[in-house]
N, C-alpha and C positions, 0 to 999 in steps of 0.2 A: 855556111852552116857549120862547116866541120870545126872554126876555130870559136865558136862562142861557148862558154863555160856553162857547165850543166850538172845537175846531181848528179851524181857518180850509179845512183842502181840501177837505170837502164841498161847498165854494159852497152856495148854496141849493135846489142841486136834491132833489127831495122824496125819490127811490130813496136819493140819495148820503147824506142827514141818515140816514134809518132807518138804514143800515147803519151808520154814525157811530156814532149812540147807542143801538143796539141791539146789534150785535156785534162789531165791532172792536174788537180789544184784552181781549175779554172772555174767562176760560180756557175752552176746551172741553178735554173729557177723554173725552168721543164719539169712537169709531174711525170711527163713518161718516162723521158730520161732519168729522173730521179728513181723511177719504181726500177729501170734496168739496174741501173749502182746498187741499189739496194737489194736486189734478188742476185746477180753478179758477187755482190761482197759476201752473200748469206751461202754461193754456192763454194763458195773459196775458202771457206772454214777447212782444217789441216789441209789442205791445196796451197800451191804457189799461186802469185794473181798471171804468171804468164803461162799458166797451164789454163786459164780463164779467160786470158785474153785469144790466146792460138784456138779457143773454140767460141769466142765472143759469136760471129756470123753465126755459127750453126745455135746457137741458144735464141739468138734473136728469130729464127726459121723455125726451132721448134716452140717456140712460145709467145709465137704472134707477135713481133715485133715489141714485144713488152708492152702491149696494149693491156692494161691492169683488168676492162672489164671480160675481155677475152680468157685471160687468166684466172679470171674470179669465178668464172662458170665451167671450169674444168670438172670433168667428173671422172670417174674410175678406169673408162674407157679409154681417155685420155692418157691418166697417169700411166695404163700400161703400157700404152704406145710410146710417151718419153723412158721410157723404165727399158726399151730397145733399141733407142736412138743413139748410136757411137760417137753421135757428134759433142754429146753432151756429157754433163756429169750425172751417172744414173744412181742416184741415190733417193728412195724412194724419202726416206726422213728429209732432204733438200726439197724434192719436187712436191710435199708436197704440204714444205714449208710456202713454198712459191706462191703456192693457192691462196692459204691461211691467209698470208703477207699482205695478197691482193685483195680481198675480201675486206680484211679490217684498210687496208690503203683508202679501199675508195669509202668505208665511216669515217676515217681522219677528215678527207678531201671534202668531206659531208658537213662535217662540226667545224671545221677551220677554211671553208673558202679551196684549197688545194693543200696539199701534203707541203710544196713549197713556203708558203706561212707555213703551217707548221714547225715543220725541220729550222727552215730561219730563225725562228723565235728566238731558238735555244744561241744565238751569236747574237743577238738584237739586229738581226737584219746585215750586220755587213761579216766580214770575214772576217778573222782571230789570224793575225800574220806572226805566226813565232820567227823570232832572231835562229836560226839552228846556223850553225858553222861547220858541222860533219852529221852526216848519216848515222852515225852514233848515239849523237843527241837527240835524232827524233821518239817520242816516246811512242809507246807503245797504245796508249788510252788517255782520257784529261777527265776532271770532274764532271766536264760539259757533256763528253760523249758516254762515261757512268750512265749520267742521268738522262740522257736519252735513250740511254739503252733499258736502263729500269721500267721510264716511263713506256715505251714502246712494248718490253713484255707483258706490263702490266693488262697492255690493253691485248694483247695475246698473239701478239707477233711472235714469229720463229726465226733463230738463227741471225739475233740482234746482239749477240754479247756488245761490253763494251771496246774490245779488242775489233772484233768487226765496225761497228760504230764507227769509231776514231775512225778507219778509213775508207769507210764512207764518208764521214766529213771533210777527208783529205782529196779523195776522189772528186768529189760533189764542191769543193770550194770555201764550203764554209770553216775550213782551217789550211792556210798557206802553209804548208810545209817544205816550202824550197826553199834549198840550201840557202844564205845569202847571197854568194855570190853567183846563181845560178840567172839565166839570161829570163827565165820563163817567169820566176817570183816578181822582178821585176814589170814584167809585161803586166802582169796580173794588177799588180799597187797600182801603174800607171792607167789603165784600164779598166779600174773600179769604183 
């Protein structure tokens, strides 16, 4: 494992590699999974994603495993008990973006079959593999993840910019963002 070539932003911390080459950039077509990336990427707004990840467990404990309808019937009560949980990020504008999120998730899941259609649509079902040669190159946002991000506020999601977007799409598969010569981009082509 130590000698096969990989993005360079995990550094070598141990949380940061597993998530490297075990999930990133790899498609999920999971709704739950999908609603965690998507509440994980909305809670990471000015955050690092490994200040996100070193309290991943405690989010998934305090918010029902990312169960959406669980999420979608939070009420006040709730919110104040996340709003003292250390494990998490306590911001109440995030938590309870969270709610919103899950509410309008499962009208998506309603009108489109699953959030998965949905979010696919926007790649036509397979994955957008960009060429990047350094971590410099990767952008920031695409047209694609814009207009998802539009279209998602429109319907009155919170904490979709299109900077969050992008990577959720990056997280979630439907943009390859590894390096070329990284061992996992590979895995992914071969494997899709």
């Amino acid at each position: 494992m130590e000698n096969k070539i990989r993005c360079s932003w995990p550094t070598n911390l141990p949380i940061y590699l597993d998530y490297h080459d075990n999930e990133w950039g790899r498609p999920i077509h999971n709704d739950q999974k999908l609603f965690e990336k998507l509440i994980l990427d909305g809670m990471q707004a000015g955050l690092s994603w490994l200040t996100i990840l070193k309290k991943r467990e405690a989010f998934r404990a305090a918010f029902d495993n990312f169960d959406y309808h669980k999420v979608a019937a939070y009420d006040e009560t709730k919110v104040a008990e996340l709003l003292t949980n250390p494990g998490i990020i306590r911001n109440r504008l995030k938590i309870n973006g969270a709610i919103t999120n899950a509410r309008l998730f499962i009208e998506v899941r309603q009108k489109y079959g699953s959030f998965d259609n949905f979010v696919w649509s926007y790649v036509d079902y397979k994955p957008i593999i960009n060429q990047l040669q350094r971590l410099e190159d990767m952008p920031a946002t695409s047209p694609i993840a814009d207009k998802l991000s539009a279209d998602l506020k429109k319907l009155g999601f919170k904490f979709v910019g299109p900077t969050i977007m992008y990577a959720f799409m990056q997280a979630a598969g439907l943009i390859n963002d590894h390096l070329v010569d990284c061992f996992v981009r590979n895995e992914i082509i071969k494997n899709y």
